[in-house]
C-alpha positions as CSV (number, residue, x, y, z in Angstrom):
1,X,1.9,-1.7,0.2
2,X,-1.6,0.9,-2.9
3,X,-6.6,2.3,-4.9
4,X,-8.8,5.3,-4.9
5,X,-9.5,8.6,-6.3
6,X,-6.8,11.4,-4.9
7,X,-7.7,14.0,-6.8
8,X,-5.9,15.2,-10.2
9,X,-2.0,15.8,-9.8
10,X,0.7,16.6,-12.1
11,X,1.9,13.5,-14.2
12,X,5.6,12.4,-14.1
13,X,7.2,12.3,-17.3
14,X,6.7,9.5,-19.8
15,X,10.2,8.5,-18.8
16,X,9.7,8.7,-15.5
17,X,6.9,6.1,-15.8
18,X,9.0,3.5,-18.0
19,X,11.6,3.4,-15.6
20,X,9.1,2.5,-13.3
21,X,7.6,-0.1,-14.7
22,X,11.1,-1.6,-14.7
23,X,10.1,-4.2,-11.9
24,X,8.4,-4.5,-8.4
25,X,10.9,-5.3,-5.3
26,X,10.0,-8.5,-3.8
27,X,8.2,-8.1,-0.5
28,X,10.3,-8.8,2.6
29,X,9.2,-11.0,5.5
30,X,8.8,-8.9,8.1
31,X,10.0,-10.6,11.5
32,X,8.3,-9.6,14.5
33,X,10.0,-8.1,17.0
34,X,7.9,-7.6,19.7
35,X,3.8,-8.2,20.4
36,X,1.3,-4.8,20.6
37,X,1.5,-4.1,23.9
38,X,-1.5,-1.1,25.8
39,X,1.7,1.2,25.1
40,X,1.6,0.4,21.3
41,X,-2.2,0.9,20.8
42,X,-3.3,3.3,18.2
43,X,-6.8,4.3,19.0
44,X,-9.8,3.1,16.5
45,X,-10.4,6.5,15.2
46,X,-6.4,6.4,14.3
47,X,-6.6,3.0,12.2
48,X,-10.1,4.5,10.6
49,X,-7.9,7.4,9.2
50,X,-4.9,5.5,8.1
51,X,-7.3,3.0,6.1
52,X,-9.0,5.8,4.5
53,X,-5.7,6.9,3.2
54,X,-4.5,3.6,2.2
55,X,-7.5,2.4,0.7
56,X,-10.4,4.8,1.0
57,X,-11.8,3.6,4.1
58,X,-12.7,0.0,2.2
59,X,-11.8,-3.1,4.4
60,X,-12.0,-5.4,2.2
61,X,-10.7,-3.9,-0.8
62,X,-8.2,-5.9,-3.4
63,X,-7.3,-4.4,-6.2
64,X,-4.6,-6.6,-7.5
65,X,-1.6,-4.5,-6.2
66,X,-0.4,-7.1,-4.0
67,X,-1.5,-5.1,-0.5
68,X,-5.1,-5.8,1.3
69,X,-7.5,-4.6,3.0
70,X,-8.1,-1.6,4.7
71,X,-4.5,-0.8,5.9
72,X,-3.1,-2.6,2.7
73,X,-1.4,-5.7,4.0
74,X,1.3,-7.3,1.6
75,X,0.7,-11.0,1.9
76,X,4.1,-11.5,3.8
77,X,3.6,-8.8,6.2
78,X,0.1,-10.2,7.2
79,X,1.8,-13.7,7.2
80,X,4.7,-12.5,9.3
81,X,2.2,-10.6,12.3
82,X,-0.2,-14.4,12.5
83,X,-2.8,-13.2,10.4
84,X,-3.3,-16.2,8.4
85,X,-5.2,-17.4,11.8
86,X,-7.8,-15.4,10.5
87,X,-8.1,-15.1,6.9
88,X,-5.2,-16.0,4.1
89,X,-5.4,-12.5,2.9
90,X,-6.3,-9.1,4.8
91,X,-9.0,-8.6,2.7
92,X,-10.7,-11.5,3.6
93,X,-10.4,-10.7,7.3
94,X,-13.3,-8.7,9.3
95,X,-12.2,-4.9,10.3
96,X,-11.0,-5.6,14.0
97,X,-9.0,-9.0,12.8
98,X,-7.6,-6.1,10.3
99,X,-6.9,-3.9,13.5
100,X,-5.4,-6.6,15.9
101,X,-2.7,-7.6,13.4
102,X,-2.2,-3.8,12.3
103,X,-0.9,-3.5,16.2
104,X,1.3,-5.9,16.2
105,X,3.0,-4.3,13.1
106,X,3.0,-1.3,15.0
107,X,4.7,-2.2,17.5
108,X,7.4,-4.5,15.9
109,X,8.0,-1.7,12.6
110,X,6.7,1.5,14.4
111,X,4.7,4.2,12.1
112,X,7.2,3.6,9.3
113,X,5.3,0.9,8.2
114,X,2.9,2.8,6.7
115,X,5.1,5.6,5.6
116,X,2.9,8.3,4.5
117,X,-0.6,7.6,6.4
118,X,0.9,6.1,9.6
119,X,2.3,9.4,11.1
120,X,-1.0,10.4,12.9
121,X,-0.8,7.3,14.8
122,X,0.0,7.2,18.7
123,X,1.4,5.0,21.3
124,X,4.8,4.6,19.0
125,X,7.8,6.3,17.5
126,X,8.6,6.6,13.9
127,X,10.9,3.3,14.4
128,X,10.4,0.0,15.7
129,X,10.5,-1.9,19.2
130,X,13.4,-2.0,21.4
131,X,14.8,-4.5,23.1
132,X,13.5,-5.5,26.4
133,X,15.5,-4.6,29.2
134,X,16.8,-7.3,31.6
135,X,19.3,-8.6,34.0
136,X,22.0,-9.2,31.5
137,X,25.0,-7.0,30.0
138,X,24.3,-4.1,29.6
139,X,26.7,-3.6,26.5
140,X,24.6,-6.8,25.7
141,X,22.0,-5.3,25.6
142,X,22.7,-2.0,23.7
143,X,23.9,-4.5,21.0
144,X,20.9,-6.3,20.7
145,X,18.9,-3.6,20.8
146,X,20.8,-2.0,18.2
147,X,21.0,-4.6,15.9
148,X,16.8,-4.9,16.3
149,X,16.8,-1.4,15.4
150,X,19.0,-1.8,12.4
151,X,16.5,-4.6,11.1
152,X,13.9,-2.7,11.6
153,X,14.8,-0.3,9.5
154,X,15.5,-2.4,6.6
155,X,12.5,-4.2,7.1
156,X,10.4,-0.4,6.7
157,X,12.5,0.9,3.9
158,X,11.8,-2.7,1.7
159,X,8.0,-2.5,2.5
160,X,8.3,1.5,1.9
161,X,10.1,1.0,-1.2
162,X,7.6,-1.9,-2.6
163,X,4.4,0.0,-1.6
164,X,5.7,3.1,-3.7
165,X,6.5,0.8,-6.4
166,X,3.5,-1.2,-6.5
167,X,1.1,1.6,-6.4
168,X,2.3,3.4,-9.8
169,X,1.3,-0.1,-11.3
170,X,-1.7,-2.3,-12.0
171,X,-1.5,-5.9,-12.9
172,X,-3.7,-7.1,-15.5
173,X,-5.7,-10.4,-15.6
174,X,-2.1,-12.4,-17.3
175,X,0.2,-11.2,-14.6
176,X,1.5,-8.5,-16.7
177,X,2.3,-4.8,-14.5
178,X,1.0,-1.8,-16.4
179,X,1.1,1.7,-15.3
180,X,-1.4,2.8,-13.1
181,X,-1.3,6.5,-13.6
182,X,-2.6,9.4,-11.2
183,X,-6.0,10.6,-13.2
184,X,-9.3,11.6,-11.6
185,X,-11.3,8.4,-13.1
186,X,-10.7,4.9,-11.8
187,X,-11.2,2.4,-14.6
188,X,-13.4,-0.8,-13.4
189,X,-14.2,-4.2,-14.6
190,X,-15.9,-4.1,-18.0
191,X,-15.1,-0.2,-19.2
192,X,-14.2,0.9,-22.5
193,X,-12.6,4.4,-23.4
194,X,-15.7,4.8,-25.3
195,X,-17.9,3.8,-22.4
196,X,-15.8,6.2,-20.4
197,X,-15.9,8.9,-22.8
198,X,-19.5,9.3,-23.1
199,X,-20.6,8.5,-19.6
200,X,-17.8,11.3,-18.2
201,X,-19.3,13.9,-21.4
202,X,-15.2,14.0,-22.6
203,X,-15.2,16.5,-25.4
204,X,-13.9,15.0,-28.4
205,X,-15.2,11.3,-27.1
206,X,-12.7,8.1,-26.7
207,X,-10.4,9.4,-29.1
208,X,-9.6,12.6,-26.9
209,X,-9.4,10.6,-23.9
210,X,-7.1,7.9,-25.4
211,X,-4.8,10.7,-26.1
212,X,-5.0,12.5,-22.8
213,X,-3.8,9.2,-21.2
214,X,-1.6,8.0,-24.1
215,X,1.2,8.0,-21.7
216,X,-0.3,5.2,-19.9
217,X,-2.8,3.5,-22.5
218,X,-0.8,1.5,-25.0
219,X,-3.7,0.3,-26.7
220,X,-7.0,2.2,-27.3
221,X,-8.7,-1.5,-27.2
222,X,-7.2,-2.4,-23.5
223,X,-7.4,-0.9,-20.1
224,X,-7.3,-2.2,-16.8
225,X,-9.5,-1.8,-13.7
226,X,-6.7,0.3,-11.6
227,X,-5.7,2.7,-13.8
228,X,-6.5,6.2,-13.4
229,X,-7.2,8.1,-16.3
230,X,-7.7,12.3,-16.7
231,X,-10.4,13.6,-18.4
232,X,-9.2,16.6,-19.2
């Protein structure tokens, strides 16, 4: 589950950040538990405004966070919902592909599994599918449908808990997870503090601007495309 500029915010503490940094969850599989149904369909408009929280409205966007595309697909979940019949990655995969796999998600996790830009969606509750209904026992069935409920929910709070994590980091080019940060400048392929600091007019050049984000920025030599540095 992170991208794009939010607008400034207040910084955690630098302690805060380290303990971050202290590793990324591994990504559940998510298991299916039931296809999108017409019941389960969120409208177009719906997945264009959760993708433009998730990833500013770019479908094909990869960032090196470990979530694609538009609705910022971990690699398992995509795997898990049959998207690999259209593209290994979601990134790779056209807008409606993006869409038609998003549904099935929706209906198997419910809006959870996009936890903070998936509650304007419709056609689903907050948790996942039930159990269909049938001629068996009925205690049965209140037992299987529990016991799809309970998983889930412990499928939504691992991909909750890995898309928080993996936001507040960037990897770098050796695999390495560095902190991302929440300033108003995105850093992108080839930019130097220096570069930065004269194209953005930062008053007291790259050596102010190294020590604005000096909670982030280790070295004054290396920054990553991801991180999000403040100006002022």
């Amino acid at each position: 589950m992170l991208l794009y500029r939010k607008g400034k915010h207040r910084r955690p503490s630098k302690a805060t950040r380290i303990a971050t940094l202290a590793g990324v969850t591994t990504a559940a599989v998510a298991v299916p538990l039931m296809g999108a149904t017409g019941a389960s369909a969120a409208t177009a408009s719906e997945w264009d405004a959760v993708a433009q929280c998730e990833s500013g409205g770019n479908w094909s966007i990869n960032t090196g966070n470990g979530y694609y595309g538009g609705l910022q697909f971990s690699a398992s979940t995509w795997a898990a919902y049959g998207g690999t019949s259209y593209a290994s990655t979601a990134d790779q995969a056209s807008k409606s592909q993006q869409i038609a796999v998003a549904e099935k998600v929706l209906a198997g996790q419910g809006k959870g599994a996009w936890p903070s830009c998936g509650v304007g969606l419709s056609g689903a509750s907050t948790g996942g599918g039930a159990a269909p209904s049938g001629s068996g026992d009925s205690g049965q069935s209140t037992s299987q449908s529990q016991q799809q409920d309970s998983q889930s929910s412990e499928q939504r709070a691992s991909r909750s808990q890995e898309r928080s994590t993996a936001k507040k980091t960037v990897e770098t080019p050796t695999g390495k997870k560095v902190e991302k940060g929440d300033g108003e400048y995105k850093v992108v392929k080839g930019d130097t503090l220096s570069e930065i600091a004269t194209k953005e007019k930062v008053k007291g050049g790259w050596q102010k601007l190294y020590k604005l984000n000096d909670d982030i920025v280790d070295d004054a030599d290396f920054i990553f495309p991801g991180q999000q540095l403040h100006l002022s």
